[in-house]
N, C-alpha and C positions, 0 to 999 in steps of 0.2 A: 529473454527467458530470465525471471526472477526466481531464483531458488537459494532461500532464506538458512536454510539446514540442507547440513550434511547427507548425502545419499550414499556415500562409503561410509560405513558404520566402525565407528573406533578411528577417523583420520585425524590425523594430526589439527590440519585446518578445513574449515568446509569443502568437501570436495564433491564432486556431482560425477554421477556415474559415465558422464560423456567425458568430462576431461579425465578423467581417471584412466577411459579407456585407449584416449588417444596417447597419455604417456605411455602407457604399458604397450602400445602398438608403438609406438617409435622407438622402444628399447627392440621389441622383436626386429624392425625394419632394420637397427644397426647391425642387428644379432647375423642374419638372413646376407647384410651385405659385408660381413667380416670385420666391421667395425668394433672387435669385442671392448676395446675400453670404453668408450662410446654407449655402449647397451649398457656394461659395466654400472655404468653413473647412472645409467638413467635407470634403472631398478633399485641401485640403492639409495638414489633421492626418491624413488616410490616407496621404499619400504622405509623410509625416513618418513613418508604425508601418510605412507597406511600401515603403521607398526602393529596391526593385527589382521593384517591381510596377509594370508598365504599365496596370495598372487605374482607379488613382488620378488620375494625368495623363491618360487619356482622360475619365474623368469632369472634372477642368479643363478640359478642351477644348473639352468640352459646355455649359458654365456659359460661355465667353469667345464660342463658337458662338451660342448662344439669346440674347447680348445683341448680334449683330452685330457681333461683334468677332474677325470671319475671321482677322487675321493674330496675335492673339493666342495663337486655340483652334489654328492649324497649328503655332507654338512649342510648345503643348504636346502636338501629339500626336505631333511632331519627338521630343520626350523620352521619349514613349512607344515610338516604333520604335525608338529609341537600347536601350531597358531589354531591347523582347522583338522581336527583330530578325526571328522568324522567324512572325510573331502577323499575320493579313492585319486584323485590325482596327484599330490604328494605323492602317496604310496606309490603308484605305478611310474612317478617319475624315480624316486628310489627303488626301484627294482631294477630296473631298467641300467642306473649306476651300476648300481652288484654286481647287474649281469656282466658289461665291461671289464670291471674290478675280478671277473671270475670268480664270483664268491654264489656260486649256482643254488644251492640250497634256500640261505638266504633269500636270494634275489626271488626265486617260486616263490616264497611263504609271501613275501612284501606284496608279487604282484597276486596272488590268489588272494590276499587281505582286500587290496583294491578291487577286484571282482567282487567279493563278497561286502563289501561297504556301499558301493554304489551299483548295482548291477547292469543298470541301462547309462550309466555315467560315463563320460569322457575318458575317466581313469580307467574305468573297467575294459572299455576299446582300445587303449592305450597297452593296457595288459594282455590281453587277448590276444591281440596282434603279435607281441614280442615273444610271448610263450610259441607262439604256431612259428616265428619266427627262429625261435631257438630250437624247436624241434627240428626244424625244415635244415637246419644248420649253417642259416647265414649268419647267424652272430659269433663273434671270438668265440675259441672253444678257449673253459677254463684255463687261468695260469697257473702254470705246476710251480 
């Protein structure tokens, strides 16, 4: 396979969509097996080769998320809505923080923002889910 140019657009050095994919799945595999410094590294050497990919910073968000560390993983999915403003998966991965964080209001507006930006998009299923979620009242109830 000869590919001359970049297929991640904005990567640091030519990167092609297959290897791109396989880092960002061995951050998740660390992420999935508890490995968090592990996933750690390997999102932020991704978001080191794709400094304008919002993929990389949501996989951080996931690794600061899975250790309980709400207002860490909303800084970075903050970076990620910064990178792809118009992407409902940010969003709905920051809503989803909020909701943890017990910051309820908030967290609706973020995830009705991802519903409304992408409708049939990932984010928007993402959001969907955690509202019916929150209603149903498996998630924390707000902290006082």
């Amino acid at each position: 396979m000869s590919e001359t140019a970049s297929e991640i657009a904005n990567s640091l050095v030519p990167l092609a969509r297959q290897p791109a994919m396989v880092l960002l799945e061995s951050g998740y595999l660390w992420l999935d097996m508890g490995h968090f410094d592990k996933a750690r590294e390997v999102f932020v050497g991704a978001a080191a080769l794709m400094p304008k990919s919002e993929v990389p910073q949501i996989g951080i968000g996931a690794v600061e998320f899975a250790q309980g560390h709400h207002d860490k993983a909303l800084q970075a999915y903050r970076v990620a809505q910064r990178l792809a403003p118009l992407s409902s998966l940010p969003r709905a991965h920051a809503g989803e923080a909020l909701l943890f964080m017990g910051k309820v209001p908030e967290a609706l507006k973020e995830l009705k923002a991802a519903m409304d930006l992408e409708p049939d998009g990932d984010g928007a299923k993402l959001a969907q889910a955690l509202i019916q979620a929150k209603e149903a009242g498996a998630l924390p109830p707000p902290k006082k």
